[in-house]
Residue frames as qw, qx, qy, qz and C-alpha x, y, z in Angstrom:
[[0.036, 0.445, 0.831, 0.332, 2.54, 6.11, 0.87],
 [0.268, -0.382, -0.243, -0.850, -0.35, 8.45, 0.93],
 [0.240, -0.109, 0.649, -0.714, -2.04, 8.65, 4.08],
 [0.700, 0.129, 0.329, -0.621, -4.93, 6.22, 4.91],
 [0.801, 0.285, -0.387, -0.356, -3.97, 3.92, 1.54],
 [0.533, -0.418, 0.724, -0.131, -3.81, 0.36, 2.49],
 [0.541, 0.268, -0.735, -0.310, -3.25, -2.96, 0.69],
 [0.888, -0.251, 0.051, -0.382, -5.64, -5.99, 1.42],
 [0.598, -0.410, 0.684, 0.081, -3.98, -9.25, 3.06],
 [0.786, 0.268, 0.556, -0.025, -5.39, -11.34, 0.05],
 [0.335, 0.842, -0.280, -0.317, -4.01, -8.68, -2.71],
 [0.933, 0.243, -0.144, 0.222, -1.99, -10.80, -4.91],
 [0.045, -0.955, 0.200, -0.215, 0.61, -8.40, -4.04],
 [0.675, -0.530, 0.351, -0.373, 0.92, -9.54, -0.79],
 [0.861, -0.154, 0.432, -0.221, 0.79, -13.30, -1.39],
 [0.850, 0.344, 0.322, 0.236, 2.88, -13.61, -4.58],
 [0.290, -0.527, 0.208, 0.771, 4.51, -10.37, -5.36],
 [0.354, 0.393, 0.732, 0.430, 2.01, -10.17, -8.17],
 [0.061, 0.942, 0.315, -0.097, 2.00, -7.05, -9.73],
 [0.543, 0.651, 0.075, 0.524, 3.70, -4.00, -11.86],
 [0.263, -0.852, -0.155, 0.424, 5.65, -1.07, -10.85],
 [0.447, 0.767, 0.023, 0.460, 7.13, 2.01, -12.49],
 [0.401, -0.659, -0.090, 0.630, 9.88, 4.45, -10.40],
 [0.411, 0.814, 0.172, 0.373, 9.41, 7.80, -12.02],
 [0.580, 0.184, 0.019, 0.793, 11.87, 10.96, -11.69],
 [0.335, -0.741, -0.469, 0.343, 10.72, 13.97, -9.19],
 [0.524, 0.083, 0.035, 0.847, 12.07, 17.09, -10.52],
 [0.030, 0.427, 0.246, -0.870, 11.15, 20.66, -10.18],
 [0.424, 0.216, -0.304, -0.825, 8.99, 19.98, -13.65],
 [0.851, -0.109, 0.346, -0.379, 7.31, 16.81, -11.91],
 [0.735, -0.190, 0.644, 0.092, 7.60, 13.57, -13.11],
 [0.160, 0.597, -0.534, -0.576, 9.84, 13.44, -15.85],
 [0.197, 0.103, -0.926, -0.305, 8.99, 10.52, -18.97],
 [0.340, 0.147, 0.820, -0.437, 5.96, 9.88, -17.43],
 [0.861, 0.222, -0.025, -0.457, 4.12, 8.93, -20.40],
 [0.312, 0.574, -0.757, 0.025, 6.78, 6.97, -21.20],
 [0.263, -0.191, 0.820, -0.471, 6.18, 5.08, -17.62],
 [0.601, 0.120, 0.531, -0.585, 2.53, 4.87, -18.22],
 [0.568, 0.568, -0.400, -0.441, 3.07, 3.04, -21.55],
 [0.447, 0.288, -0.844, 0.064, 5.10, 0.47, -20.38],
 [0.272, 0.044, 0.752, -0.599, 3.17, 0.06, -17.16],
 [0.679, 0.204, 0.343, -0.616, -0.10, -0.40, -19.21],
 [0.463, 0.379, -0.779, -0.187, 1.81, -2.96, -21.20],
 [0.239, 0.163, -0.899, 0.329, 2.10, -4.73, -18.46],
 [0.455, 0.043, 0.490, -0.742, -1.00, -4.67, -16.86],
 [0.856, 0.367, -0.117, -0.344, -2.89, -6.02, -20.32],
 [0.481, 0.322, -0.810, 0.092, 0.24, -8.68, -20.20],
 [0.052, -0.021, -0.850, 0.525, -0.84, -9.60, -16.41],
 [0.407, -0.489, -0.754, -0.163, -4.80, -9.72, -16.93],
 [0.194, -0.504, -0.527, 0.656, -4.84, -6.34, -14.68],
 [0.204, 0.741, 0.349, 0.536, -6.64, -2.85, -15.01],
 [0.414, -0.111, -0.096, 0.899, -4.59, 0.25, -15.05],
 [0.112, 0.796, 0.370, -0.465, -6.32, 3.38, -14.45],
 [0.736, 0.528, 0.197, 0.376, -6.17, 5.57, -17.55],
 [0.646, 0.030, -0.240, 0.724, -3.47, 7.49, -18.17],
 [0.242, -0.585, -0.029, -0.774, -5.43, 11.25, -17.05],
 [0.675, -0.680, -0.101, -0.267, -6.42, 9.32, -14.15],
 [0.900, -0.078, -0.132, 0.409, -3.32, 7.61, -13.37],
 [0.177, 0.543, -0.093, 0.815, -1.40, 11.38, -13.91],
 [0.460, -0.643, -0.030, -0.611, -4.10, 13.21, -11.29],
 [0.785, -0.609, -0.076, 0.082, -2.73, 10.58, -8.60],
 [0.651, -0.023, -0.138, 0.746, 1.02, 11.34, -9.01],
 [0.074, -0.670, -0.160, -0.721, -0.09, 14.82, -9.28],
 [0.542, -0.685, 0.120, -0.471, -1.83, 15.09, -5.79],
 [0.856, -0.221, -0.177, 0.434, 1.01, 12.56, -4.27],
 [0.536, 0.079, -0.149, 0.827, 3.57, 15.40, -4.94],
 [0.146, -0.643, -0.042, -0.751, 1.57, 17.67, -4.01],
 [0.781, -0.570, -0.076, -0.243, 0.44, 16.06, -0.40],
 [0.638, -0.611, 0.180, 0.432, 4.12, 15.22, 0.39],
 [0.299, 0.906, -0.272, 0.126, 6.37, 18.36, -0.60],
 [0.787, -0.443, 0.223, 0.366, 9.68, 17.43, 0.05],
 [0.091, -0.698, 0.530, 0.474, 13.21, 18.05, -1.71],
 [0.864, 0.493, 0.099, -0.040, 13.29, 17.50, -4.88],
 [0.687, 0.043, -0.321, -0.650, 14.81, 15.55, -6.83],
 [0.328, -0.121, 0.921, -0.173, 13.60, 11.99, -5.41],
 [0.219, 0.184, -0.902, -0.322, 12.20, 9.15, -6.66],
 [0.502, -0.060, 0.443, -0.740, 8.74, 8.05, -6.73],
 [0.038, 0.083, 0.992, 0.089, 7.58, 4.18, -7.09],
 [0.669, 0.128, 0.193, -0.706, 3.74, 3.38, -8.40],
 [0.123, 0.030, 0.991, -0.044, 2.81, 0.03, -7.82],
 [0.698, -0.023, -0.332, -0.635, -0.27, -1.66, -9.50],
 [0.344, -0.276, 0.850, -0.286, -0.82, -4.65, -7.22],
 [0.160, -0.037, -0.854, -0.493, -2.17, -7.70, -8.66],
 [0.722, -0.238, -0.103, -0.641, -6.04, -7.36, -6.76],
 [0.262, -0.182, 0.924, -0.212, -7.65, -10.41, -5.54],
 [0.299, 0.131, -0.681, -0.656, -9.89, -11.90, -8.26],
 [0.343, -0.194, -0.918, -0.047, -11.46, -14.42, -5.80],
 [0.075, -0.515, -0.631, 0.576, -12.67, -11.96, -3.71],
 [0.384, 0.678, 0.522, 0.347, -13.26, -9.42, -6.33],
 [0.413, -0.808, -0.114, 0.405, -11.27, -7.16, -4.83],
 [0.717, 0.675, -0.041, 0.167, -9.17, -4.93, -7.48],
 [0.656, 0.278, -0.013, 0.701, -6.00, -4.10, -8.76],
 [0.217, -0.900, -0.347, 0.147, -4.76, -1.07, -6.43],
 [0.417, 0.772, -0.081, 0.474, -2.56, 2.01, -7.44],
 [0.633, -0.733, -0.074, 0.236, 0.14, 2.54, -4.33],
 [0.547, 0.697, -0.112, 0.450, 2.76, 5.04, -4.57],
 [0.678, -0.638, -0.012, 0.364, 5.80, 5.93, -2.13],
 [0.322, 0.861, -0.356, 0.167, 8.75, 8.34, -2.48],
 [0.856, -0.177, 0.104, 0.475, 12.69, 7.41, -1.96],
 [0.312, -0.800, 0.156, 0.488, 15.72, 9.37, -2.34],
 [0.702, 0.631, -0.328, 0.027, 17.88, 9.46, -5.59],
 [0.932, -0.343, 0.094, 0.066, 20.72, 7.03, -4.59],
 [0.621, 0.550, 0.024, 0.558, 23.52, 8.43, -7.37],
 [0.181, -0.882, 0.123, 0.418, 26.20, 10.65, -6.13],
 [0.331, 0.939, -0.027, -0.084, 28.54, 12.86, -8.14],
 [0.152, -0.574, 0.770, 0.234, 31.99, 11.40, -7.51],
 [0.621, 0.273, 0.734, 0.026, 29.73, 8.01, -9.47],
 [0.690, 0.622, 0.325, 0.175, 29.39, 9.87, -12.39],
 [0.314, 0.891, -0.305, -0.119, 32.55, 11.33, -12.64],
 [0.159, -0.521, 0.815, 0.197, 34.94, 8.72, -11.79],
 [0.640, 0.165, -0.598, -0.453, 32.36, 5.88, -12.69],
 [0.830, -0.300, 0.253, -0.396, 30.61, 2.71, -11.38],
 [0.117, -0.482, 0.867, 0.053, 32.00, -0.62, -10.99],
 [0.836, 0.093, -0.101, -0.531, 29.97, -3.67, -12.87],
 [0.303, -0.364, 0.859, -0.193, 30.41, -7.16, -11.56],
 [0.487, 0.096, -0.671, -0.551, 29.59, -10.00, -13.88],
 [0.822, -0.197, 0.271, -0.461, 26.58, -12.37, -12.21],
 [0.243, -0.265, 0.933, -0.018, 27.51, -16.07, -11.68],
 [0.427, 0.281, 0.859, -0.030, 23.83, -16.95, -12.78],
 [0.052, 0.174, 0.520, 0.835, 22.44, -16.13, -16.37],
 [0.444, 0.273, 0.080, -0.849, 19.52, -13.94, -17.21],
 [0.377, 0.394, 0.819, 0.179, 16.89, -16.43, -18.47],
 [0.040, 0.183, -0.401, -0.897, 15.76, -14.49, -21.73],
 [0.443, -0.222, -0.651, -0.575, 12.52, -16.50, -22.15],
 [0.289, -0.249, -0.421, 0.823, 11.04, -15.25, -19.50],
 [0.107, 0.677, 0.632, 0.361, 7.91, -13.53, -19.72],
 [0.433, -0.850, -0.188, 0.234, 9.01, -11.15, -16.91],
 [0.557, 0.038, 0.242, 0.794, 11.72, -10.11, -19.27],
 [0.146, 0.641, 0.457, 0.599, 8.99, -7.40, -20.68],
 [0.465, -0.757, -0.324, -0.326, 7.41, -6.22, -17.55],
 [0.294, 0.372, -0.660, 0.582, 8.67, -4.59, -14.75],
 [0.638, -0.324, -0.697, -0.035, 7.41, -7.32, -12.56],
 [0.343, -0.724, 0.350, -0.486, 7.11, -6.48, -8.70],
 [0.996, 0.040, -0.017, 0.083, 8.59, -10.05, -8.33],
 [0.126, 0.854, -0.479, 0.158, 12.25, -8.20, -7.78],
 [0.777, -0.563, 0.266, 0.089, 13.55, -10.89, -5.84],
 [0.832, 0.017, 0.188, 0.522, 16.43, -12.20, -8.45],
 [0.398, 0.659, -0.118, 0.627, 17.36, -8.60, -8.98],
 [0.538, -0.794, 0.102, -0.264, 17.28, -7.97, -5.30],
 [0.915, -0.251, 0.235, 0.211, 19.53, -11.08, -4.50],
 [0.781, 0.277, 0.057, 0.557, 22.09, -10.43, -7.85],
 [0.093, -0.884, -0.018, -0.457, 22.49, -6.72, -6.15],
 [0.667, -0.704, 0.243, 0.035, 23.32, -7.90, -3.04],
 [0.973, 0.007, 0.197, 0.118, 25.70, -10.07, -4.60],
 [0.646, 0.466, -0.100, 0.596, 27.58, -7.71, -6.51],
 [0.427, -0.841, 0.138, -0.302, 27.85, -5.51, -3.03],
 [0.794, -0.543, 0.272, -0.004, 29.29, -7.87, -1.76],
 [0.779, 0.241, 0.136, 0.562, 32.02, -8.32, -4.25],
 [0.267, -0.432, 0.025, 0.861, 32.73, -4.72, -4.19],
 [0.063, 0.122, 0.631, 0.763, 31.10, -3.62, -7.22],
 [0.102, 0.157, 0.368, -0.911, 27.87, -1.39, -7.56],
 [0.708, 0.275, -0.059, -0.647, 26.13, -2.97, -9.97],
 [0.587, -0.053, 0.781, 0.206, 25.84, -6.32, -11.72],
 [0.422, 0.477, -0.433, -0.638, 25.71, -7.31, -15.13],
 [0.801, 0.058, 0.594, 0.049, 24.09, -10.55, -16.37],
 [0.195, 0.206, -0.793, -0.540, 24.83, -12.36, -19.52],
 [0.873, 0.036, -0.003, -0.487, 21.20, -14.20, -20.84],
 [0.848, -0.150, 0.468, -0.197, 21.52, -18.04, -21.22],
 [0.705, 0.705, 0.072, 0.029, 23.15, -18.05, -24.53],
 [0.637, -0.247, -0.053, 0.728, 26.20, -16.40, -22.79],
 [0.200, 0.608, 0.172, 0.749, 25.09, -12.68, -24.85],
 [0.114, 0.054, -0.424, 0.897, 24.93, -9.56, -22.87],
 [0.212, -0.636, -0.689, -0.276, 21.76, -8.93, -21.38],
 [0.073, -0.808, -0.189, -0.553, 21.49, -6.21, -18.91],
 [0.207, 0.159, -0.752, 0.605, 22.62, -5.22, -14.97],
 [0.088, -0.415, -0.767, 0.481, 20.45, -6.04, -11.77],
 [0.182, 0.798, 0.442, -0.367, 18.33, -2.50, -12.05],
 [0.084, 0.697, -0.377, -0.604, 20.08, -0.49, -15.39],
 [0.788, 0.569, 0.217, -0.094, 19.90, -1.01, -18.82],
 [0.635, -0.363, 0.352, 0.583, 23.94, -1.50, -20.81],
 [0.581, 0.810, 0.039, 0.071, 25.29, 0.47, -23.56],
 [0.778, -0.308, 0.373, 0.400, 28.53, 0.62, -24.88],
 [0.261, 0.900, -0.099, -0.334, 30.73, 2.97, -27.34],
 [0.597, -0.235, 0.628, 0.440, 33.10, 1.63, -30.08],
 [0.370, 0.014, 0.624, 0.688, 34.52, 3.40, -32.99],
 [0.096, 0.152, 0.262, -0.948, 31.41, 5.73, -32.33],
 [0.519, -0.397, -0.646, -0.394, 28.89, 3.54, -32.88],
 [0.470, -0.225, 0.498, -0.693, 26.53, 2.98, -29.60],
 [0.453, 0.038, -0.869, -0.195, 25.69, -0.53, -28.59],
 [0.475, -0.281, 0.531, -0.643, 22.87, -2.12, -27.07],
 [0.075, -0.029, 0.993, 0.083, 21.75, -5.41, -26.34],
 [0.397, -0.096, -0.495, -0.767, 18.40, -5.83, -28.14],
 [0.674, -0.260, 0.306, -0.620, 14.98, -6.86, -26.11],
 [0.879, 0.230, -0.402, -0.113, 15.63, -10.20, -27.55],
 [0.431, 0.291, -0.746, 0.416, 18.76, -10.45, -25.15],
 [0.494, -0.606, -0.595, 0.189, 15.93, -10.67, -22.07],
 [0.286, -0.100, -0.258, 0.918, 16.82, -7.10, -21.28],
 [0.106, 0.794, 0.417, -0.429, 13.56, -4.61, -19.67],
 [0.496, 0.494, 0.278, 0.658, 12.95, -2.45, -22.29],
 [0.265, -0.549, -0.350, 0.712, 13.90, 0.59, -20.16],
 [0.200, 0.951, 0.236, 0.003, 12.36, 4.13, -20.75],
 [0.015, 0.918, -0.314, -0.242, 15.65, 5.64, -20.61],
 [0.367, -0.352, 0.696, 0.507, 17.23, 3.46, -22.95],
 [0.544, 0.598, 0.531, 0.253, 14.52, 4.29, -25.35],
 [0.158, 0.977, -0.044, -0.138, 14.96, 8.14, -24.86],
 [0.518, -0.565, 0.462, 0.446, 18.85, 7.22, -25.19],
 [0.537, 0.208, 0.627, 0.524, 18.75, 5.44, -28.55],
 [0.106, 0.774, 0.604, -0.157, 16.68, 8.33, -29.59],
 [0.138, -0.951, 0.135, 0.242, 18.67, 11.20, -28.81],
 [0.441, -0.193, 0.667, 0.569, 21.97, 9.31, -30.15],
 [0.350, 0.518, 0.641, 0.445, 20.05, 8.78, -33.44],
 [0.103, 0.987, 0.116, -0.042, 19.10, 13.01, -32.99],
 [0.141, -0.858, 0.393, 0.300, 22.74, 13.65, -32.54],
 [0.783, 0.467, -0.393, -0.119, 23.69, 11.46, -35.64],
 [0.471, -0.429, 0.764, -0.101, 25.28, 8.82, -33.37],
 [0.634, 0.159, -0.614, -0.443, 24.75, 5.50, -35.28],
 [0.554, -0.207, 0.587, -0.554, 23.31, 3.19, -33.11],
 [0.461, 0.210, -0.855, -0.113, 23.14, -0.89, -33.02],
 [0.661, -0.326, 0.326, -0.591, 20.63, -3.24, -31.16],
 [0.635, 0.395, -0.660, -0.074, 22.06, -6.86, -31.20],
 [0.921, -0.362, -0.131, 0.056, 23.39, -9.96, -29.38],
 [0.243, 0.873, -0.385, 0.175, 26.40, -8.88, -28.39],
 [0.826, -0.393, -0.362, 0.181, 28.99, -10.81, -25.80],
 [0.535, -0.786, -0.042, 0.308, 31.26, -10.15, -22.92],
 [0.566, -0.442, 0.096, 0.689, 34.23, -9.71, -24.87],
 [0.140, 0.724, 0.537, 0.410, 32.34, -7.38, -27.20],
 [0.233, -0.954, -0.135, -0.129, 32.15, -5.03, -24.37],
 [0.579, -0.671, 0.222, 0.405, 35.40, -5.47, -22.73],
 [0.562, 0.380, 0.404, 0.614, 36.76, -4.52, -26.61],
 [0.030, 0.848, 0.520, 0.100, 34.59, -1.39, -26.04],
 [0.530, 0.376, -0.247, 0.719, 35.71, 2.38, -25.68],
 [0.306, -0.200, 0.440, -0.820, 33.16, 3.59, -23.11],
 [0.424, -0.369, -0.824, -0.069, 30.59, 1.95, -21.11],
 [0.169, -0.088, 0.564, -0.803, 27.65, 3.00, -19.32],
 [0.043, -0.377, -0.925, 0.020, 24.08, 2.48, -17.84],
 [0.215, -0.394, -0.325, -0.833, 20.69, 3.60, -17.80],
 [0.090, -0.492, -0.849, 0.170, 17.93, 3.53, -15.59],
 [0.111, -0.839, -0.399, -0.353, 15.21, 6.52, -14.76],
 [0.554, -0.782, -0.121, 0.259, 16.88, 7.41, -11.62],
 [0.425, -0.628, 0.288, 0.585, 20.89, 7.83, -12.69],
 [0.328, 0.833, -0.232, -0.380, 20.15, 9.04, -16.37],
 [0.788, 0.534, -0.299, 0.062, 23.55, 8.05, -18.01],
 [0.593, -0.738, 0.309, -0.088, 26.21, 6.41, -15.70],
 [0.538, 0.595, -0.596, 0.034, 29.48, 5.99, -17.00],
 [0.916, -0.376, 0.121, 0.074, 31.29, 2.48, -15.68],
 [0.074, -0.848, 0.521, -0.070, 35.03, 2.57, -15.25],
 [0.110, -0.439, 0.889, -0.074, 35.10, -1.34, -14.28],
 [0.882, 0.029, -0.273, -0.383, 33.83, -4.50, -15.69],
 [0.991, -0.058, -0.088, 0.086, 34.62, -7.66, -13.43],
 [0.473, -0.741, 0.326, 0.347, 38.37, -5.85, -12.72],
 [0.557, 0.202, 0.299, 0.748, 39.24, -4.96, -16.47],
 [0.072, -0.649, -0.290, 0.700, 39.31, -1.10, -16.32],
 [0.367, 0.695, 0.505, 0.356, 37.90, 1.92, -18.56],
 [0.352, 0.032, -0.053, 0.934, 38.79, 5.11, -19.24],
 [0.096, 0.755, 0.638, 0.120, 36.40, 7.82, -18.09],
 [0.485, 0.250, -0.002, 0.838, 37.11, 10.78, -19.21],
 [0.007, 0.225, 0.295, -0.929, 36.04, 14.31, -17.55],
 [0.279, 0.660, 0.673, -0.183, 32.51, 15.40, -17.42],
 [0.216, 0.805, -0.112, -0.542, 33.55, 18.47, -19.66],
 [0.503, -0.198, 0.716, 0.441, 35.29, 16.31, -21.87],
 [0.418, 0.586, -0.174, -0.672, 35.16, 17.32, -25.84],
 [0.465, 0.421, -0.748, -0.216, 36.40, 14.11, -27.04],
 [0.068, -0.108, 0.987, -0.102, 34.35, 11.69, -25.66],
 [0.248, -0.175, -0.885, -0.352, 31.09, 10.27, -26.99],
 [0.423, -0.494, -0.757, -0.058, 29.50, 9.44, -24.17],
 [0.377, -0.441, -0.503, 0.641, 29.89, 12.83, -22.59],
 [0.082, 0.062, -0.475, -0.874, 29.14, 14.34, -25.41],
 [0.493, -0.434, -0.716, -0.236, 25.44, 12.07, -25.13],
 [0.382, -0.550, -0.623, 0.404, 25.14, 12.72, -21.42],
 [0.071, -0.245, -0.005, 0.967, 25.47, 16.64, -22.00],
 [0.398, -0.260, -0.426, -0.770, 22.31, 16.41, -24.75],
 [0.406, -0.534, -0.726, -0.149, 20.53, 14.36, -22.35],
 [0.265, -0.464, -0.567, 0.627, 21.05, 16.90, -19.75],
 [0.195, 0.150, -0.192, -0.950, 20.37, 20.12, -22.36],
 [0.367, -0.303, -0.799, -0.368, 16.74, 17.38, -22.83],
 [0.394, -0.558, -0.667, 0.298, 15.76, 17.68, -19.37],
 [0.077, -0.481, -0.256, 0.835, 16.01, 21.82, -19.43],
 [0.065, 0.023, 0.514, 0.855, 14.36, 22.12, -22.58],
 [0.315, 0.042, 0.312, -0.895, 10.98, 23.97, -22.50],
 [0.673, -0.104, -0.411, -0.606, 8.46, 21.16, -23.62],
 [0.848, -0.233, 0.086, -0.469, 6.82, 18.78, -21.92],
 [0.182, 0.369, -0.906, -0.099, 8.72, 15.76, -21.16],
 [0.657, 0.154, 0.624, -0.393, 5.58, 13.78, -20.52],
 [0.684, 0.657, 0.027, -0.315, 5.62, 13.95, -24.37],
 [0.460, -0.405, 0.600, 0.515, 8.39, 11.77, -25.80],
 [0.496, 0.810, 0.290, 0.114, 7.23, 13.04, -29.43],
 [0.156, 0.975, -0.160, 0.010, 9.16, 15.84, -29.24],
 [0.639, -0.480, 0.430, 0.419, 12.13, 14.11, -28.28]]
């Protein structure tokens, strides 16, 4: 955290885990999507009855965070809106901390491993929208798939459709369409699975947002995830049926074919605070 900031005992924070957060992307052209962030973060705030600084102010503190702790880039920086204390009239406070990037390079070339969850994603759910600081059932279904061997999890919503893993958003390739499970399946609508659909739809991918189910995917010819942090992360294993993943140079695969534009996105000279231009 920034030196000197502190959070009050009474902060809802504290006492409930009430309250938003965003984890943005640290790169040598700062914080990448970050309108993107502050869009979905001031969703949430006007969904939780809080007030977000605007988004010039809200900028000028990540701004003078990376500046006040230089460090190696790139890593990963969390900004928490805490939920205030209303009874004391105490507000909603803006708290930001860095973290490493957690992805290594033999993960996105051989792929992750995705371990179906034992308990369903409840789709109706108001905390489906928001990325709640309430983490605990994605904390817990994490551990869980650790502990099976497997690096991620993957729920299915109550219905039995896909819905999304523990901290990543799911997509799936078949017959070169791109599939995702639609906000309707209780899945966060993640910033990098908007810029994803996006960019598919620039590179004339057709793209599909739907209810989809498990053996939908395990039908599938590639699978991967999203989140801000690991970009586009190809999976290799669902639940111990395997996938081919083919070489990161690879000419004849889809999704490496997608993960190359998204990496020729991130060197391209405009603003990525702007997701216009995308």
């Amino acid at each position: 955290m920034i030196p000197n900031e502190k959070i009050l005992t009474n902060d809802r924070l504290v006492l409930f885990g009430f309250g938003i957060f965003e984890t943005l992307l640290i790169t040598d052209r700062g914080p990448l999507f970050a309108d993107l962030h502050w869009q979905r973060m001031n969703k949430g705030a006007q969904i939780l009855g809080l007030k977000l600084p605007d988004k010039q102010e809200w900028m000028q503190r990540i701004q003078e965070f990376i500046q006040q702790t230089l460090d190696t880039i790139p890593y990963a920086l969390r900004i928490t809106l805490s939920g205030g204390a209303p009874l004391t009239n105490d507000p909603a406070q803006l708290l930001l901390h860095k973290r490493s990037v957690p992805y290594t390079s033999a993960q996105y070339t051989l792929g992750i491993q995705l371990y179906l969850l034992p308990h369903p994603r409840n789709e109706q759910s108001p905390l489906c929208s928001i990325k709640s600081t309430n983490y605990l059932e994605n904390i817990l279904a994490k551990e869980e798939a650790s502990r099976q061997g497997y690096e991620e999890g993957l729920w299915l919503n109550t219905q039995g459709f896909l819905a999304e893993g523990t901290m990543s958003n799911l997509f799936y390739l078949k017959d070169g369409t791109l599939f995702t499970p639609s906000l309707s399946s209780g899945c966060l609508p993640g910033t990098r699975r908007q810029v994803i659909l996006e960019l598919a739809r620039s590179q004339q991918i057709s793209t599909q947002e739907g209810l989809y189910t498990l053996s939908d995917l395990l039908s599938s010819d590639e699978i991967f995830m999203t989140n801000s942090l690991m970009g586009i992360m190809p999976v290799r294993n669902v639940n111990g049926s395997f996938f081919r993943v083919s070489s990161p140079d690879s000419q004849d695969s889809a999704m490496r074919c997608l993960e190359l534009a998204y990496k020729n996105l991130l060197k391209t000279s405009f603003d990525l605070c702007d997701t216009n231009q995308i």
